[in-house]
SEDO-963062 format. One record per residue: residue number from 0; x, y, z of N, C-alpha, C in turn. Coordinates in pm, 1 decimal. Example, Ala and Ser with C-alpha at 12.3 -4.5 7.8 and 13.67 -1.06 7.14 Angstrom:
REM SEDO-963062
SITE    i       n_x       n_y       n_z      ca_x      ca_y      ca_z       c_x       c_y       c_z
SITE    0    1319.0    -569.0     780.0    1230.0    -450.0     780.0    1320.0    -330.0     780.0
SITE    1    1285.0    -225.0     708.0    1367.0    -106.0     714.0    1290.0       3.0     787.0
END
This chain:
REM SEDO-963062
SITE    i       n_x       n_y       n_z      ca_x      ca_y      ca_z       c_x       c_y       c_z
SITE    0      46.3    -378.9    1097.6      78.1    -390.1     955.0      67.2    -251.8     891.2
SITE    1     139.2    -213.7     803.0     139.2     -68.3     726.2      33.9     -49.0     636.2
SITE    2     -10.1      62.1     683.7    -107.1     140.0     536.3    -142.8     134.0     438.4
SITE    3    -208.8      90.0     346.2    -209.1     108.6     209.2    -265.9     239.3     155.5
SITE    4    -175.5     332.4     100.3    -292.0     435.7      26.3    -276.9     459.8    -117.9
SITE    5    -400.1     473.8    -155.2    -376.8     511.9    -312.0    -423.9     630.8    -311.5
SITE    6    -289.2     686.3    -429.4    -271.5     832.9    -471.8    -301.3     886.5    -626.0
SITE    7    -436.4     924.5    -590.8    -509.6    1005.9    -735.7    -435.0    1116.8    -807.4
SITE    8    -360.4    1091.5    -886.1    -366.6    1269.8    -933.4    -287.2    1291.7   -1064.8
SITE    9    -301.1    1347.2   -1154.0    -249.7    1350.4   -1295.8    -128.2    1389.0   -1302.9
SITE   10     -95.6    1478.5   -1179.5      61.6    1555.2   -1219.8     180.3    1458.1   -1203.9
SITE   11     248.6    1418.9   -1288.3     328.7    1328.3   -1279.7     430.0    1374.3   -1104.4
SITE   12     519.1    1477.8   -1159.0     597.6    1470.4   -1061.2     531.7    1489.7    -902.3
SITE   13     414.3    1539.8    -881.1     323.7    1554.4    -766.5     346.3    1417.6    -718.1
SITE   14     265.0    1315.3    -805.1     229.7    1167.4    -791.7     346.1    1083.5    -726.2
SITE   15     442.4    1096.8    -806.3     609.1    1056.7    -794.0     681.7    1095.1    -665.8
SITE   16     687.7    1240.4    -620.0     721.1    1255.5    -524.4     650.2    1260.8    -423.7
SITE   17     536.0    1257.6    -416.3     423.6    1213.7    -272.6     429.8    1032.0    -249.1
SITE   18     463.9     937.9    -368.6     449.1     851.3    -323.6     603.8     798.1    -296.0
SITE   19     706.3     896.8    -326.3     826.2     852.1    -224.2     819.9     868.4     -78.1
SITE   20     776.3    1015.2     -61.8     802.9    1028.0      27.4     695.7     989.9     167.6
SITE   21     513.9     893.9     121.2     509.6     810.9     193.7     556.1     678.8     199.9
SITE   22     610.4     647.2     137.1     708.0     489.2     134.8     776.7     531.7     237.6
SITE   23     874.1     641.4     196.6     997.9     660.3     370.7     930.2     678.2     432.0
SITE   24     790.1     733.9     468.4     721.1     681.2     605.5     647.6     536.0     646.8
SITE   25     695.7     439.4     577.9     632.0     296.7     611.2     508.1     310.3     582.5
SITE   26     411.8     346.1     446.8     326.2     345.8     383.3     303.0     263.2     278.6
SITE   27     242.9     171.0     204.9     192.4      92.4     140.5     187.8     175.3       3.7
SITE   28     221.1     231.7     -86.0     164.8     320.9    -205.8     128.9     230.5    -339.4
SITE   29      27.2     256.8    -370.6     -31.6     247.6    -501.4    -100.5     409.4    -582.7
SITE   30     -45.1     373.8    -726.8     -77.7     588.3    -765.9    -113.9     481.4    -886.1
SITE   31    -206.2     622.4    -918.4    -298.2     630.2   -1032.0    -281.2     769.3   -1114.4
SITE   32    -270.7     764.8   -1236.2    -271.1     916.7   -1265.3    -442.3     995.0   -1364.1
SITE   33    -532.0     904.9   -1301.5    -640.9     942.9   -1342.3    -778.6     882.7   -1238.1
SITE   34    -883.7     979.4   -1259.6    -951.7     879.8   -1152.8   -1015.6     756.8   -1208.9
SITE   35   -1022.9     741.3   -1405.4   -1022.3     598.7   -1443.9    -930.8     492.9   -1390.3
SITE   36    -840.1     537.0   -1360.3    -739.7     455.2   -1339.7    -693.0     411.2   -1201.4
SITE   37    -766.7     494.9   -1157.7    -803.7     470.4    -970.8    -912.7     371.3    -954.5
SITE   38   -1023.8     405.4   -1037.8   -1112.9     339.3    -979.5   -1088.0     185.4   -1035.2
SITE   39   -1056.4     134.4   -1143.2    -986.7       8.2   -1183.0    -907.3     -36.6   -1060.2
SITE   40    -827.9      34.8   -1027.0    -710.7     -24.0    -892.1    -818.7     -85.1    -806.4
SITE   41    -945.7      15.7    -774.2   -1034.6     -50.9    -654.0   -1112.1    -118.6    -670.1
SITE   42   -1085.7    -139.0    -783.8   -1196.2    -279.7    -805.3   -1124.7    -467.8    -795.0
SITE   43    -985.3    -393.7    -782.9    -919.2    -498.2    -695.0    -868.5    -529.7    -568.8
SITE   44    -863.5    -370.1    -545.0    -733.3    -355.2    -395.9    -807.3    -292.4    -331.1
SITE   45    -850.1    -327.7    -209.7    -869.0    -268.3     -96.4    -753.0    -219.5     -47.7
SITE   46    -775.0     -65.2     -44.6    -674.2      38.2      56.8    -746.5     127.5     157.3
SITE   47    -657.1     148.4     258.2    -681.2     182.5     386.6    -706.7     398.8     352.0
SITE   48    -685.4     433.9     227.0    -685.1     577.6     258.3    -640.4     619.8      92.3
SITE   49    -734.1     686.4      76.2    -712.7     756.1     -95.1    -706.6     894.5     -58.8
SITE   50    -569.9     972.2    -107.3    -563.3    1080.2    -136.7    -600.7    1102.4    -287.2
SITE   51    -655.5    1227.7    -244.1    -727.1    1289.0    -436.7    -712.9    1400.2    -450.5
SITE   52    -688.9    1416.4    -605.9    -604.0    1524.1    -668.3    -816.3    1596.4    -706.6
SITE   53    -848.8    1707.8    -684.4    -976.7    1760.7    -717.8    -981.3    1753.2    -872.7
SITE   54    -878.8    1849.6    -924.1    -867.9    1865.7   -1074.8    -809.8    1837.0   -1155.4
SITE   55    -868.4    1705.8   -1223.8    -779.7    1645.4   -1308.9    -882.1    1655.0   -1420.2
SITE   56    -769.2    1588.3   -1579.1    -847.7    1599.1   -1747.5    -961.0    1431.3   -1718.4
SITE   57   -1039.7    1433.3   -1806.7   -1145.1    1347.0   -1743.1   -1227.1    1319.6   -1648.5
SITE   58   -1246.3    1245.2   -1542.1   -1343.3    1238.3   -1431.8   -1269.9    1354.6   -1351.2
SITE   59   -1314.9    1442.6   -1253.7   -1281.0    1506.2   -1197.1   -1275.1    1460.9   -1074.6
SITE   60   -1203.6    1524.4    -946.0   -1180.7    1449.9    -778.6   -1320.6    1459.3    -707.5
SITE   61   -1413.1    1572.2    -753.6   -1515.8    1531.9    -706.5   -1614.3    1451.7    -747.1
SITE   62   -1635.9    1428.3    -862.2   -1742.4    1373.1    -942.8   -1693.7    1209.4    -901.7
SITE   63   -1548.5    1148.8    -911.6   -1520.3    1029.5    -832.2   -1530.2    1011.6    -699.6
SITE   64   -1506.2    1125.8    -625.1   -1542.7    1079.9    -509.7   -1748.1    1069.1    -465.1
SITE   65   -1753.9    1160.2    -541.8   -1898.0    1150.5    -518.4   -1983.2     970.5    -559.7
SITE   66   -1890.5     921.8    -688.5   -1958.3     819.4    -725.0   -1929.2     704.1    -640.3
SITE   67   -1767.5     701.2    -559.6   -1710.8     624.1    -479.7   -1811.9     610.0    -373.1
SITE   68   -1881.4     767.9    -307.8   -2012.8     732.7    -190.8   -2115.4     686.8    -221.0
SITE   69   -2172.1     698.6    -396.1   -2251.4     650.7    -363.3   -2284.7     485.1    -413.9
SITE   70   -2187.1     461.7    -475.8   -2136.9     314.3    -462.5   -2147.9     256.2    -326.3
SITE   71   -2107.6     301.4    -136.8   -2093.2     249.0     -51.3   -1990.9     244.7     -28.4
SITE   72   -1858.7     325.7     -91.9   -1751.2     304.7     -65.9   -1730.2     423.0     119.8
SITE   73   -1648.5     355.8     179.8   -1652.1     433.8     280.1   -1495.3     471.0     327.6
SITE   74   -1432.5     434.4     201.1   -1281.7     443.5     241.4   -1214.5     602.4     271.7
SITE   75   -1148.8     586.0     370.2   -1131.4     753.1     405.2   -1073.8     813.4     281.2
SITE   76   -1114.5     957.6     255.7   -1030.0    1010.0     161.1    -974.7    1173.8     181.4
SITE   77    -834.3    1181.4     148.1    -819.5    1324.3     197.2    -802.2    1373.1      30.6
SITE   78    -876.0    1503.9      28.4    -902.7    1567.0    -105.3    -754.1    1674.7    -124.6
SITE   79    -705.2    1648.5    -225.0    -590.7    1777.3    -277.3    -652.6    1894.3    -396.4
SITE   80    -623.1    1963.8    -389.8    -692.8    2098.2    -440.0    -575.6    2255.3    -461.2
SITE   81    -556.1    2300.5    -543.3    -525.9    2421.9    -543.7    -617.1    2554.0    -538.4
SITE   82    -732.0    2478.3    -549.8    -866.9    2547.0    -497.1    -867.7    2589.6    -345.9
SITE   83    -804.4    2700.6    -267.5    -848.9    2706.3    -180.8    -946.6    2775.6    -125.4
SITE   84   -1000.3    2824.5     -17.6   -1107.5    2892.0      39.5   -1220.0    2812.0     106.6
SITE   85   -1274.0    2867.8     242.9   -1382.4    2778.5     278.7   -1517.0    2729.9     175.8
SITE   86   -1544.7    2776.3      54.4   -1638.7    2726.3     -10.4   -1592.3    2586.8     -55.2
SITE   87   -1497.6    2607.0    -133.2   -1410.0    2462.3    -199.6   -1371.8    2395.3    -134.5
SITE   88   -1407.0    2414.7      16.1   -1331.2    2283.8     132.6   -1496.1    2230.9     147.6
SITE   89   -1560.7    2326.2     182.1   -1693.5    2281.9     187.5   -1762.9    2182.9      79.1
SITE   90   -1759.8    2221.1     -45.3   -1761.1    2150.0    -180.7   -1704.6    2020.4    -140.7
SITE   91   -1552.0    1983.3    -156.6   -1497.2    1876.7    -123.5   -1569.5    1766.0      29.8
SITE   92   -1584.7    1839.3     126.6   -1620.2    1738.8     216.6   -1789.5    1698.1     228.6
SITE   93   -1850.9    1817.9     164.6   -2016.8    1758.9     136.5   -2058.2    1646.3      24.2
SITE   94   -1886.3    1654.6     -45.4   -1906.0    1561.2    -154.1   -1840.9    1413.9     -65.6
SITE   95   -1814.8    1382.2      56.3   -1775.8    1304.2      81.3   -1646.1    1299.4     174.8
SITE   96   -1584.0    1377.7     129.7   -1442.6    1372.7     196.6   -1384.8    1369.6     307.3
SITE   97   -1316.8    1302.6     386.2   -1292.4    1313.6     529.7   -1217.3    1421.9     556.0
SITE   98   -1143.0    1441.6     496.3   -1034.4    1585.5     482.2    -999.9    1684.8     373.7
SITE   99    -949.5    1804.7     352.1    -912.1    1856.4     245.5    -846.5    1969.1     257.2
SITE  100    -748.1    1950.9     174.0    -575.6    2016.9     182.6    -566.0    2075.8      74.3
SITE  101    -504.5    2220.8      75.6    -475.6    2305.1     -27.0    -377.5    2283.3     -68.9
SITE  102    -309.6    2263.9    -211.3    -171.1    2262.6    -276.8    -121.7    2447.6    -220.7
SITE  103     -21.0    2447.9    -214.9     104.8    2363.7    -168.8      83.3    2331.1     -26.9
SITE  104     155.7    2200.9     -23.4     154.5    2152.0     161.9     282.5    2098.6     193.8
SITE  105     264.5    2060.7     303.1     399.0    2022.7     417.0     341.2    1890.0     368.1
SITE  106     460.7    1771.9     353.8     448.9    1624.6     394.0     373.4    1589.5     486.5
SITE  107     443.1    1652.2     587.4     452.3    1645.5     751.3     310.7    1640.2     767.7
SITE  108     235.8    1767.0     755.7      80.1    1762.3     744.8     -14.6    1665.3     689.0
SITE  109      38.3    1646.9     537.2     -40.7    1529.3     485.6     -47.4    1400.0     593.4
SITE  110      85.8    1378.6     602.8     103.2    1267.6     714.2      18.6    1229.4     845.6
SITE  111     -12.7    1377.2     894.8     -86.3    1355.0    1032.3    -210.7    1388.0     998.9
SITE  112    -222.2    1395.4     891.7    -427.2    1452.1     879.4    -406.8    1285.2     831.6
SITE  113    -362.0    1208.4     705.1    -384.2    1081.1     690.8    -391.1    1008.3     758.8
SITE  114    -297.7     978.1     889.1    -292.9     891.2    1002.4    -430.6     925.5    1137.8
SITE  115    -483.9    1037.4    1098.0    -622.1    1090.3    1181.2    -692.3     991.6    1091.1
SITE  116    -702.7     990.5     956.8    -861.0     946.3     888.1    -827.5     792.5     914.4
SITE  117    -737.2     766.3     932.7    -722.2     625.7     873.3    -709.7     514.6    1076.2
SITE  118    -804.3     436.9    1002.2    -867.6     382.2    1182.7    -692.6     304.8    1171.8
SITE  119    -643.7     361.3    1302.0    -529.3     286.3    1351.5    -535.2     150.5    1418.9
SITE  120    -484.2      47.3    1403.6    -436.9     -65.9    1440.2    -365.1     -48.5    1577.8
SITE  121    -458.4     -76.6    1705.6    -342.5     -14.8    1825.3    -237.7    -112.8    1850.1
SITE  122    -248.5    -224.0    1782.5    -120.4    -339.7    1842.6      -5.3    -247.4    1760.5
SITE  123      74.2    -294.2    1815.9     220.9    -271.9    1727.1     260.6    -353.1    1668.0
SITE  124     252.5    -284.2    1533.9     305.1    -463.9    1430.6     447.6    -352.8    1317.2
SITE  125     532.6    -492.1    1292.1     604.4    -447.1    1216.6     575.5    -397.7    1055.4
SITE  126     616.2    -350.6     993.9     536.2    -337.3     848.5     559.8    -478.9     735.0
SITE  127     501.3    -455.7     684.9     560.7    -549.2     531.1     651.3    -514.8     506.6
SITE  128     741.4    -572.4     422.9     819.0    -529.4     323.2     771.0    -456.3     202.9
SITE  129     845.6    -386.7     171.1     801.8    -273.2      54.2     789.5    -392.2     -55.5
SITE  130     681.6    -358.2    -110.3     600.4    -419.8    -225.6     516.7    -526.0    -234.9
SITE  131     525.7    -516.4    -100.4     403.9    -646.1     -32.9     280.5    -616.0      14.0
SITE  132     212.0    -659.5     -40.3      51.0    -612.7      27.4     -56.0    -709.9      65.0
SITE  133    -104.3    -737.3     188.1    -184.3    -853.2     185.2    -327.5    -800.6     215.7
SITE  134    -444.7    -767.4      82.6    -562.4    -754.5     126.2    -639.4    -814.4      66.6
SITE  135    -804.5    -839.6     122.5    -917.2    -929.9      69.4    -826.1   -1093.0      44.3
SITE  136    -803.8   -1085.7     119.0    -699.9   -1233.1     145.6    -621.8   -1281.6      40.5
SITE  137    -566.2   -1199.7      -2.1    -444.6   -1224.0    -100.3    -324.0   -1124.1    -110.9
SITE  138    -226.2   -1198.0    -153.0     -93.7   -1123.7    -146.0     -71.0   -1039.6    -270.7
SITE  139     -35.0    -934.2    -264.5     -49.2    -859.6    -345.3     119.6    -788.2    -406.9
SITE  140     200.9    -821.3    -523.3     296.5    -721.8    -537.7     323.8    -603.0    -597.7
SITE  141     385.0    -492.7    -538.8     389.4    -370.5    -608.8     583.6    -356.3    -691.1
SITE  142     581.1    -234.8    -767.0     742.3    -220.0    -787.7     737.0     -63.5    -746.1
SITE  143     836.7     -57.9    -674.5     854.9     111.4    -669.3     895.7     138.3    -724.0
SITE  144     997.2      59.5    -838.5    1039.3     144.8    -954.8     931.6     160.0   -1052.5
SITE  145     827.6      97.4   -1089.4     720.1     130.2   -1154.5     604.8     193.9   -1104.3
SITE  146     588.5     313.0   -1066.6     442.5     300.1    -928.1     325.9     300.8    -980.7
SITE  147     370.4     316.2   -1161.5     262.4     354.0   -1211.7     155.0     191.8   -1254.6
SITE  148     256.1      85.7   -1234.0     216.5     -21.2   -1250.1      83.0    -106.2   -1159.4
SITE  149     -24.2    -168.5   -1207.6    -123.6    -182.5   -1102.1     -82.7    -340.0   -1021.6
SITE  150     -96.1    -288.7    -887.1     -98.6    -443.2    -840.1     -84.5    -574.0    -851.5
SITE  151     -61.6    -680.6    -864.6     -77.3    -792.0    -928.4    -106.1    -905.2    -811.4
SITE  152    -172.1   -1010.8    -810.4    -198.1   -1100.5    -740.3     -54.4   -1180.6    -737.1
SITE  153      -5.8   -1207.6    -593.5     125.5   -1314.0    -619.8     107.6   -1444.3    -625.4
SITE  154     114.9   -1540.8    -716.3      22.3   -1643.3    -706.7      77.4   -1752.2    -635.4
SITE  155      -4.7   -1805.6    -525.2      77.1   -1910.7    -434.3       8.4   -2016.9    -414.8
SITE  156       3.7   -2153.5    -367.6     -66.2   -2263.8    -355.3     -98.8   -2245.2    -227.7
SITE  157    -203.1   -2327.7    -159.2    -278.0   -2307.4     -70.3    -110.5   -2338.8      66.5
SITE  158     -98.4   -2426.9     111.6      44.9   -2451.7     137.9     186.4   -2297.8     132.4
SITE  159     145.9   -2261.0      48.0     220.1   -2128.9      50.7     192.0   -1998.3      90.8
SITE  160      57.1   -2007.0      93.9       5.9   -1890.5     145.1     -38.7   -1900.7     272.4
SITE  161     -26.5   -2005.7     338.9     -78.4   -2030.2     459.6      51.7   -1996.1     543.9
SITE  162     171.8   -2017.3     446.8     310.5   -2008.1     506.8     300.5   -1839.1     532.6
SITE  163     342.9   -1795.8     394.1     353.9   -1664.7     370.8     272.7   -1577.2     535.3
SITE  164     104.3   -1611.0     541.2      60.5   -1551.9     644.0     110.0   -1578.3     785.2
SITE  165     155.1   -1684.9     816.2     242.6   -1718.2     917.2     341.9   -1640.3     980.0
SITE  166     458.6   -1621.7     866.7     572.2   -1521.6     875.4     531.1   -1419.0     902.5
SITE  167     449.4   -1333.4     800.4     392.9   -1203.6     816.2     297.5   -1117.8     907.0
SITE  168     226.4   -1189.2     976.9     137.1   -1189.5    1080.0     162.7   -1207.1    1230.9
SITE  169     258.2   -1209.1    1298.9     328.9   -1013.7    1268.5     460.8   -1092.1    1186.2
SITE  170     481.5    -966.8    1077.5     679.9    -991.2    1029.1     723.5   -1050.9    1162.9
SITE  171     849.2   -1135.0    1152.9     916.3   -1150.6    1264.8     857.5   -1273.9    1337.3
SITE  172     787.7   -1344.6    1243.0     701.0   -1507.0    1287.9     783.2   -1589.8    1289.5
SITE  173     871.4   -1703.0    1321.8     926.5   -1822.4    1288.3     806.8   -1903.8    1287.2
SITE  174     811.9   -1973.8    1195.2     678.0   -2072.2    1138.0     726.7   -2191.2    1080.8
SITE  175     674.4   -2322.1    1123.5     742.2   -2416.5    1047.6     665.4   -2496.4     975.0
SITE  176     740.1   -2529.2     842.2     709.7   -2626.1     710.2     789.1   -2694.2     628.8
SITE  177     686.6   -2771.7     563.6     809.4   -2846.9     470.0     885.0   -2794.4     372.0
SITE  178    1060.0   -2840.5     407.5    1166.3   -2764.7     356.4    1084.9   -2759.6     180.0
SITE  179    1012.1   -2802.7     160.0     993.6   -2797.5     -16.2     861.6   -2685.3     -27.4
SITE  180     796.4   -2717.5      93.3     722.7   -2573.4      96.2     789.0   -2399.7     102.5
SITE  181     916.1   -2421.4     166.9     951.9   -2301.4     221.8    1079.8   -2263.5     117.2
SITE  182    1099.8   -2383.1       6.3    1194.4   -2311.7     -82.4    1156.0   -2299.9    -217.1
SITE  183    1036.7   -2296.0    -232.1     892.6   -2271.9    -346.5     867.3   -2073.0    -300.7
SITE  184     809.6   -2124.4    -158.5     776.6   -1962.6    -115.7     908.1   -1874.5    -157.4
SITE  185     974.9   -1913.8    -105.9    1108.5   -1844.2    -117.6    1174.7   -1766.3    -249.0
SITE  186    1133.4   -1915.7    -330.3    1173.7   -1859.2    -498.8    1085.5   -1762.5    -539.1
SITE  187     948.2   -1781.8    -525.4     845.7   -1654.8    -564.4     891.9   -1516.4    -542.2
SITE  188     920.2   -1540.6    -405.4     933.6   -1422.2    -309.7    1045.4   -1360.0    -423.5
SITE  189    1160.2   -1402.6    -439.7    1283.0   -1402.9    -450.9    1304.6   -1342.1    -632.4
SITE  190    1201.5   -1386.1    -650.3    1170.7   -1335.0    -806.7    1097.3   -1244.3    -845.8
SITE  191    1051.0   -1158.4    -736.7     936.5   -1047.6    -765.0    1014.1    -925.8    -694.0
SITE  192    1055.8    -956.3    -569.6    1097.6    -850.9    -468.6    1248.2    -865.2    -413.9
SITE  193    1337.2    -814.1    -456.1    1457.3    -863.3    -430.6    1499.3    -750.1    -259.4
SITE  194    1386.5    -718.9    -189.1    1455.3    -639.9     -86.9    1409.8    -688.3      35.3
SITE  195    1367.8    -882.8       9.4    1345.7    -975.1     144.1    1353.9   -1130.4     118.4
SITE  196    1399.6   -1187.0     232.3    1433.5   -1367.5     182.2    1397.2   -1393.1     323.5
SITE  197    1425.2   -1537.9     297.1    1366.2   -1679.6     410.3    1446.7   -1724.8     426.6
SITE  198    1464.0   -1743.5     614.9    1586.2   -1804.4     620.8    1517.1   -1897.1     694.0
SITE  199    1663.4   -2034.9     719.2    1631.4   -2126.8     829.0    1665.4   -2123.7     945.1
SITE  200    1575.0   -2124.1    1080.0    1601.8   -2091.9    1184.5    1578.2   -2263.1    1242.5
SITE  201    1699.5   -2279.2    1240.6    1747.5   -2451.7    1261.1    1684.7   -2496.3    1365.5
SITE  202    1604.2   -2612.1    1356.4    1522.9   -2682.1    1475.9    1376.6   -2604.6    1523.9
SITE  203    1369.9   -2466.4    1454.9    1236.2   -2436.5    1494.3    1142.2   -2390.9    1310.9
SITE  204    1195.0   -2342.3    1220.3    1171.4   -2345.2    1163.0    1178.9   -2221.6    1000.6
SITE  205    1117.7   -2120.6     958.7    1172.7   -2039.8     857.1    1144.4   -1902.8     927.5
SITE  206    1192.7   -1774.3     862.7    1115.4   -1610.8     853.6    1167.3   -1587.6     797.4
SITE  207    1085.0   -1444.7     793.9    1095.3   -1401.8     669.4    1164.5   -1272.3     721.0
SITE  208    1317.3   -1215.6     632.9    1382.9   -1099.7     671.0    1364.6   -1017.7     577.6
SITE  209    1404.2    -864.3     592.6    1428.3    -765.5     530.9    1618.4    -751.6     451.1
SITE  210    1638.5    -716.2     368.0    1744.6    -771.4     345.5    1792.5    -650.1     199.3
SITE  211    1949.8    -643.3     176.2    1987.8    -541.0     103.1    2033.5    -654.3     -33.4
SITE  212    1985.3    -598.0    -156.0    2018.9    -701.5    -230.3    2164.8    -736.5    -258.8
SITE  213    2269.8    -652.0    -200.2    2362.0    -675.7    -207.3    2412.7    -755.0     -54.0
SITE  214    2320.9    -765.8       7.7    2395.2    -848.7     174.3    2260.5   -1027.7     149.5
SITE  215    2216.8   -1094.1      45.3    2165.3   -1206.1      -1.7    2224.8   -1266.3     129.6
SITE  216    2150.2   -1360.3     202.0    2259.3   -1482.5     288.3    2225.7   -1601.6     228.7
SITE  217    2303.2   -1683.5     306.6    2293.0   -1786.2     249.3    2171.2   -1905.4     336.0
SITE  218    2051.6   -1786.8     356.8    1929.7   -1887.5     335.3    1944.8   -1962.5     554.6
SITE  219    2010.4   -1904.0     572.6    2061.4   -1980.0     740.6    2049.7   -1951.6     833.0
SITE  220    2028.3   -1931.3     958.9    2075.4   -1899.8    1052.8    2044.9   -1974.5    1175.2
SITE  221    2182.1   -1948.7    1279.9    2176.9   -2069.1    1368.2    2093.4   -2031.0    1500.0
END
C-alpha cells in the first residue's frame, strides 16, 4: 500500500510543488502550511513520514518537532532547512530528526532519503487510488486539487467498509456482496473521487478499478 506523508512548510509554491511531484511518485500527500496546522492533521491522520520546513512564522520546525518527541511521537521525519552547515544538521537531528536536507534539493534525493526513513512494506502491493487513505481503521479522502484541505473521514456503514477493505487489501481484490451493498459503496466512492469505480465481475463478484473520468464504464465486466 502507498505512503502517506505530510508536508510542513509555509512557502506556498515549495508546498505545491513537492506535493505534486510526490503524488507522481505513488505517495499519499497531505500539506500543511504551518506547524499549527500540521499538528491538527495528526491528531487525526496517522502518516508514515513528515517532511519539515525548519523556518516557518509561528511554531518553528524545530520547536514542533521537538514537541512531536516528546509527546511519543516516533513518526520518521526528514527536516528541510536553508540553514545549511554541520551545526544546523546537528541542531535538527538532536532535536529528533531522522534526516536533514538543505534547500535547494533534487526530488530524486528527497525521494530516496524518505523511502530509507520510512519502514518499507516488503510484500508488493498495488497503491490506492489517489485520494484514498486507509489509516487507524478508517477511510480517509483527500482532493489534489485542494491539498490544502484536511482529510476527511469517508463515512461508510459497517457492510461497506468491510467491502471497501476487501477490494483494497491488496487493490485488485474481487470480493463478493450484496448487489445493494456494492452500489451504495460505489455511489460514495463515485461522489468524492471521480479517478476510480466498481465493477461487476459476473459470477464471482465486484473491484475496484482505476479509471479516467472521461473512460466511466458501464459498471461491467465479463
Amino acid at each position: 500500500m502507498n505512503k502517506t506523508v505530510l508536508i510542513i512548510d509555509d512557502d506556498d509554491m515549495l508546498r505545491k510543488t513537492l506535493a505534486r511531484g510526490l503524488r507522481d511518485n505513488e505517495f499519499n500527500v497531505i500539506t500543511a502550511k504551518s506547524a499549527e496546522h500540521g499538528a491538527e492533521i495528526l491528531k487525526r491522520i496517522q502518516v508514515d513520514a513528515i517532511i519539515l520546513d525548519r523556518m516557518m512564522e509561528g511554531i518553528d520546525g524545530l520547536t514542533f518537532l521537538k514537541n512531536l518527541r516528546t509527546n511519543g511521537k516516533d513518526t520518521p521525519v526528514i527536516m528541510l532547512t536553508a540553514m545549511s552547515g554541520s551545526e544546523n544538521a546537528i541542531d535538527g537531528l538532536s532535536g529528533g530528526a531522522n534526516d536533514y536536507l538543505a534547500k535547494p534539493f533534487q526530488l530524486k534525493e528527497l525521494i530516496l532519503r524518505l523511502n530509507n526513513i520510512i519502514k518499507v512494506n516488503t510484500n508488493h502491493e498495488i497503491p490506492l487510488p489517489k485520494g484514498l487513505i486507509f489509516t487507524d481503521e478508517e477511510f480517509f479522502v483527500t482532493s489534489p486539487q485542494k491539498p490544502e484541505t484536511t482529510p476527511r473521514i469517508l463515512p461508510l456503514s459497517g457492510e461497506e467498509k468491510k467491502l471497501l477493505r476487501q477490494l483494497t487489501m491488496p487493490v485488485g481484490n474481487i470480493a463478493p456482496a450484496s448487489p445493494m451493498v456494492a452500489k451504495r459503496l460505489r455511489n460514495k466512492l463515485n461522489g468524492v473521487l471521480s479517478g476510480i469505480d466498481i465493477i461487476t465481475i459476473r459470477g464471482r463478484g465486484y473491484k475496484l478499478i482505476n479509471v479516467r473520468t472521461d473512460e466511466k464504464s458501464n459498471g461491467e465486466e465479463k
